[in-house]
C-alpha positions in Angstrom: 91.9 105.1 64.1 95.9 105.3 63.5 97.8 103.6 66.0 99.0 105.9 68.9 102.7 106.7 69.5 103.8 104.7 72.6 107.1 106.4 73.0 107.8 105.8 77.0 108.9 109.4 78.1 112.7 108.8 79.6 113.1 109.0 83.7 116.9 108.8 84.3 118.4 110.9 86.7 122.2 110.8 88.0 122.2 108.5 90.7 122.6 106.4 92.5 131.5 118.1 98.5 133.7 120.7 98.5 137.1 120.7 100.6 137.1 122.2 104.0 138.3 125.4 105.1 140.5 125.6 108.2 140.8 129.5 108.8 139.6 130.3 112.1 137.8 133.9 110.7 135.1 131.3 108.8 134.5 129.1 111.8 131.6 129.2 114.3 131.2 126.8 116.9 127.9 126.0 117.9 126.2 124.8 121.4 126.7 121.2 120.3 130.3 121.8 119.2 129.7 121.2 116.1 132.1 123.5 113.9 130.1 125.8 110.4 132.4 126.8 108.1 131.0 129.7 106.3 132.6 130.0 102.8 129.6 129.7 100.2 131.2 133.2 98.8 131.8 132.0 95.9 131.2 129.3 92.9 134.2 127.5 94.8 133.3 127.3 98.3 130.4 126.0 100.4 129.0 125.9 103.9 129.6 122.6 105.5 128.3 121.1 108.7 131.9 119.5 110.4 131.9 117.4 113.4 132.4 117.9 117.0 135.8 118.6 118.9 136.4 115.1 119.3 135.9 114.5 115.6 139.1 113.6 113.9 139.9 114.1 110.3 138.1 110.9 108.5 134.6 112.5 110.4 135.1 115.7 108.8 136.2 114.4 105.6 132.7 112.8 106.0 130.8 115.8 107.3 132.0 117.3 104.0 130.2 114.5 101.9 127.3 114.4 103.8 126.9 118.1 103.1 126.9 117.2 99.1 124.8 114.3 99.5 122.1 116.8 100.8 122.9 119.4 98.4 122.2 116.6 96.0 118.9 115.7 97.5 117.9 119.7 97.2 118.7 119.8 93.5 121.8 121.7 94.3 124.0 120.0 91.7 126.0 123.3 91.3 126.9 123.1 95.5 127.1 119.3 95.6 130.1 119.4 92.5 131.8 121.6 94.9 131.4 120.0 97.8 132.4 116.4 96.2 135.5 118.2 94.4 136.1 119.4 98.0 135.9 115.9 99.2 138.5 114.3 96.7 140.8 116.9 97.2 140.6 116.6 101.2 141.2 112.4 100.7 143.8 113.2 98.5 145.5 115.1 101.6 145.0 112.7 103.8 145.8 109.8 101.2 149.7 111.8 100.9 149.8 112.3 105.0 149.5 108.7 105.7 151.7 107.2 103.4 154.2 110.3 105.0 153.6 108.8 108.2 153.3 105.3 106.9 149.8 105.2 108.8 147.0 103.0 107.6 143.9 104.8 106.7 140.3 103.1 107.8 138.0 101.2 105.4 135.4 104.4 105.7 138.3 107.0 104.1 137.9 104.7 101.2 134.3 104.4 100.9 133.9 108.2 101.2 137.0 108.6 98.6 135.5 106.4 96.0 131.9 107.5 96.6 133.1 111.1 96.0 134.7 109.9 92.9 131.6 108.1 91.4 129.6 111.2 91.9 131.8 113.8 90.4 131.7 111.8 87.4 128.1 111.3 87.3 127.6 114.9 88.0 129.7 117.2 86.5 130.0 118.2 82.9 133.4 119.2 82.9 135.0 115.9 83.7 136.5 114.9 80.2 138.1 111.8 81.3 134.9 110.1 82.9 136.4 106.5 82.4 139.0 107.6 84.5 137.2 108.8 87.4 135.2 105.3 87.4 137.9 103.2 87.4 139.8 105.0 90.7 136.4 105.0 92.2 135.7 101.2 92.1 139.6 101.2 93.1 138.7 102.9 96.5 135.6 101.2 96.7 137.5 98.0 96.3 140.2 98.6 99.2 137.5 99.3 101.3 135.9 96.3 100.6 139.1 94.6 101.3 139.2 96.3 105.0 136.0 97.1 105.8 135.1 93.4 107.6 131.9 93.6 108.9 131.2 96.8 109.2 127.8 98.3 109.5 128.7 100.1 106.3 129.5 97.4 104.1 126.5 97.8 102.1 126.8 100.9 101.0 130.5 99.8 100.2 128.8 96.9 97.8 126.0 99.3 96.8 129.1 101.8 95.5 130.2 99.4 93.9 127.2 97.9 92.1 126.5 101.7 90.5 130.0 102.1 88.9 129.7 98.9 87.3 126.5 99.9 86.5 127.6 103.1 84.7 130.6 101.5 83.8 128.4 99.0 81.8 126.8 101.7 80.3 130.1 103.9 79.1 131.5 100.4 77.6 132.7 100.2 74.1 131.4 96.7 73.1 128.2 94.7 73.9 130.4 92.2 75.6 132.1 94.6 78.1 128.6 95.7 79.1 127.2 92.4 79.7 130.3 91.9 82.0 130.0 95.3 83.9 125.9 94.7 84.1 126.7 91.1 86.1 129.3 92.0 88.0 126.7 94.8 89.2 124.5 92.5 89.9 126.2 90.4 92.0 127.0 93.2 93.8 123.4 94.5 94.8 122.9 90.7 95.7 126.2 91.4 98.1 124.5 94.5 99.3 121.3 93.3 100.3 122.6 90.1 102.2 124.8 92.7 104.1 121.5 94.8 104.6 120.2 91.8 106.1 122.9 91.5 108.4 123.5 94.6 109.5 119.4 94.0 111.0 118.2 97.7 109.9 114.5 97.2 109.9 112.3 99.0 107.7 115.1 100.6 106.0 115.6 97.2 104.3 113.0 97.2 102.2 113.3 101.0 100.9 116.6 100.3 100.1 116.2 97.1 98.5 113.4 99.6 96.0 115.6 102.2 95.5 118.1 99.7 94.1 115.7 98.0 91.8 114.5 101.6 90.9 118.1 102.5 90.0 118.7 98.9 87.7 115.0 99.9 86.2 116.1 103.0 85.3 119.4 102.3 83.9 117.7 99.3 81.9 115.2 102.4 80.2 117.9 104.7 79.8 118.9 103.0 76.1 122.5 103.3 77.2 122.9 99.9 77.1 122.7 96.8 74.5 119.4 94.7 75.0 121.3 91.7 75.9 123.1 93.9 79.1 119.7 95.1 79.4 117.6 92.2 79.8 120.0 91.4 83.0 118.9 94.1 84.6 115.3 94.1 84.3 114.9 90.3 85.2 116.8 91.1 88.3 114.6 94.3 89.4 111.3 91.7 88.7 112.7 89.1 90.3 113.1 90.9 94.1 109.8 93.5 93.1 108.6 90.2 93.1 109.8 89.2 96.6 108.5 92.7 97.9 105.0 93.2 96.1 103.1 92.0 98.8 105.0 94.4 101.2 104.3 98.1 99.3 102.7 99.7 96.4 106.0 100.8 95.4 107.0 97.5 94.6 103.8 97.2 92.3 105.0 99.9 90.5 109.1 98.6 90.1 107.2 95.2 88.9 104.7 96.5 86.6 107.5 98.6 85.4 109.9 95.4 84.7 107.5 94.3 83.2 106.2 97.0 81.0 110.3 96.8 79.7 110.3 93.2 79.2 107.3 93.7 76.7 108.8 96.7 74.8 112.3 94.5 74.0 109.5 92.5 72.2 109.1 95.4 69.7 111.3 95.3 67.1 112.9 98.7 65.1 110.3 98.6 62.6 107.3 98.5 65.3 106.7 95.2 64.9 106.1 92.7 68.0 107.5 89.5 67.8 105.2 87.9 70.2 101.6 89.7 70.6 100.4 86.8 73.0 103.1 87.1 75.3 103.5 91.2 75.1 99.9 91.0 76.2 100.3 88.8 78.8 102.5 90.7 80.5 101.4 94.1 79.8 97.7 92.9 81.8 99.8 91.3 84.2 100.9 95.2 85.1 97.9 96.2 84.8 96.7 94.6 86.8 99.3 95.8 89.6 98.9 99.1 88.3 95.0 99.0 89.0 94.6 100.8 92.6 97.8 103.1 91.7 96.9 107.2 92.7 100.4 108.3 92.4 101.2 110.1 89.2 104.3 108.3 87.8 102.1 104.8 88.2 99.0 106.9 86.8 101.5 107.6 83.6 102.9 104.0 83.0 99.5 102.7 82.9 98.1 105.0 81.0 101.4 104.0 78.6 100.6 100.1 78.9 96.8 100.7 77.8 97.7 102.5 75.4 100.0 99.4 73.9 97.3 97.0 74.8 95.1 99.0 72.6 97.4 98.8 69.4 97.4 95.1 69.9 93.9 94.5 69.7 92.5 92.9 66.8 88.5 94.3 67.2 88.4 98.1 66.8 85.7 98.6 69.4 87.9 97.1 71.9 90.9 99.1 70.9 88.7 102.4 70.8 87.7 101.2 74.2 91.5 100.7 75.4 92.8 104.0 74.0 89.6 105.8 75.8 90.7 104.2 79.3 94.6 105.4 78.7 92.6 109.3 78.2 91.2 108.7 81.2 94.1 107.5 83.4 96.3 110.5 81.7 93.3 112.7 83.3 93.9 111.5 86.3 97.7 111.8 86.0 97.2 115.5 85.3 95.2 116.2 88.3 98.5 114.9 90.2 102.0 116.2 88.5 103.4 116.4 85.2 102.2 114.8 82.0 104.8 114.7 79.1 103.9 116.2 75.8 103.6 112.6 73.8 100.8 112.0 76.1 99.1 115.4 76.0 98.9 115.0 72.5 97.6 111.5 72.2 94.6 113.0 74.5 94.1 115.9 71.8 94.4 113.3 68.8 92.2 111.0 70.2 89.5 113.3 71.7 89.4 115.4 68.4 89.3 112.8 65.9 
């Protein structure tokens, strides 16, 4: 039997809100006093949730990016451009007002102004000048860092920070410059989970110490970056799965993932592996955290790492048995979500052969 394709299907997704109306005809207060602005009337409005009547203008600027953040979580990409063009355009307001009034802004007007920034240009199409957009988003992320203290916040300030550098990285014109943006990242997610750890948020901390190995994982598979830039980010996503994989079975996954990419950068661009003892080492190594996986995406990477484990064996029995168990686990996949077509057809090749 012909060695199987072992393409890994791709699993990137833009990470890691529109300005508010103040005409009194759209506005509805409700029991709570929170104010809804009606205005979704068009491809250039949207309907926001704003504060209270003792908001002031920073909690409304706010409510306005909260409202894209959950457009975002809906799949609403077309509402949550809106709303984070909305936000930018509201901070730039405010940004003109205080330096009018020679008023210091607080260190959350910043977060929410850069954040807003960072998404536009991960998000929208149009943006031509995406560089641009990066670099005055870690600019406001950076003055809040400057203010923020030790505010309750300041992860998300460090965690803002962490994914433009990321993307950054992955925009940069040499391998060197990517290296560079894919450290200074990474000492940025270190910064964000010691202040996770300070700010004492309980179970939270461990989610969002996965989502942001999830988010260096996927970056790492994207192929946006050089292998060197790479390799930095996968060793730190297996080094804190590491710290967690006792804790969840979603930290199994992120491991057996890092470790799934640290056996493909042994795979040269003619096919070739540069080290079959250690690419099988580590490819049973997620296995075996892979073994008691039921959820589809885990179902699909190990079907993916049998399948390698099969081309690497040197008796034909044993890779005939490998590729049968990778049919088997893609079975099981399908029963669940999704399979991608590279794996639908290995099951036809091999079960018509």
């Amino acid at each position: 039997m012909a060695e199987k394709d072992s393409a890994a299907p791709k699993r990137k997704r833009p990470l890691g809100l529109k300005a508010r109306s103040a005409k009194k005809a759209n506005t509805q207060v409700s029991e709570q006093g929170a104010q809804q602005v009606n205005d979704f009337d068009d491809e250039n409005t949207a309907t926001v949730m704003l504060r209270g009547e003792d908001a002031n203008e920073i909690d409304e600027l706010e409510g306005i990016f909260d409202s894209a953040l959950e457009a975002l979580s809906e799949d609403q990409d077309e509402k949550a451009i809106t709303l984070l063009r909305g936000t930018i355009h509201e901070s730039d307001r405010l940004l003109r007002l205080s330096d009018t009034e020679n008023t210091q802004l607080e260190p959350r007007f910043y977060f929410i102004y850069g954040s807003a920034l960072y998404g536009l240009a991960e998000l929208s199409p149009e943006i031509d000048d995406k560089d641009m957009y990066l670099e005055l988003a870690q600019h406001r992320l950076e003055q809040a860092r400057e203010t923020m203290g030790e505010e309750p916040f300041a992860w998300r300030v460090y965690l803002g920070l962490a994914k433009v550098h990321m993307e950054i990285a992955a925009e940069a014109d040499s391998g060197n410059s990517a290296c560079t943006g894919a450290q200074q990242a990474l000492e940025y997610l270190n910064q964000t989970i010691s202040a996770l750890k300070k700010a004492q948020i309980g179970e939270t901390l461990n989610s969002e110490i996965l989502a942001a190995i999830d988010l260096v994982l996927s970056l790492a598979d994207s192929q946006r970056l050089p292998d060197s830039a790479a390799a930095k980010l996968v060793g730190w996503g297996e080094s804190n799965a590491r710290l967690l994989v006792e804790t969840t079975d979603d930290a199994k996954y992120l491991l057996a993932r890092a470790l799934w990419l640290r056996a493909s950068a042994l795979i040269d661009d003619s096919d070739e592996i540069s080290d079959k003892k250690e690419f099988s080492r580590l490819l049973t190594e997620a296995t075996g955290l892979l073994g008691k996986t039921e959820s589809c995406d885990g179902l699909l990477l190990l079907g993916e790492i049998e399948i390698n484990l099969g081309n690497v064996q040197d008796d034909e029995s044993d890779m005939e048995n490998m590729y049968k168990q990778a049919v088997a686990t893609f079975r099981r996949a399908q029963a669940k979500g999704e399979v991608p077509e590279q794996f639908i057809q290995f099951i036809d090749d091999f079960e018509n052969e």
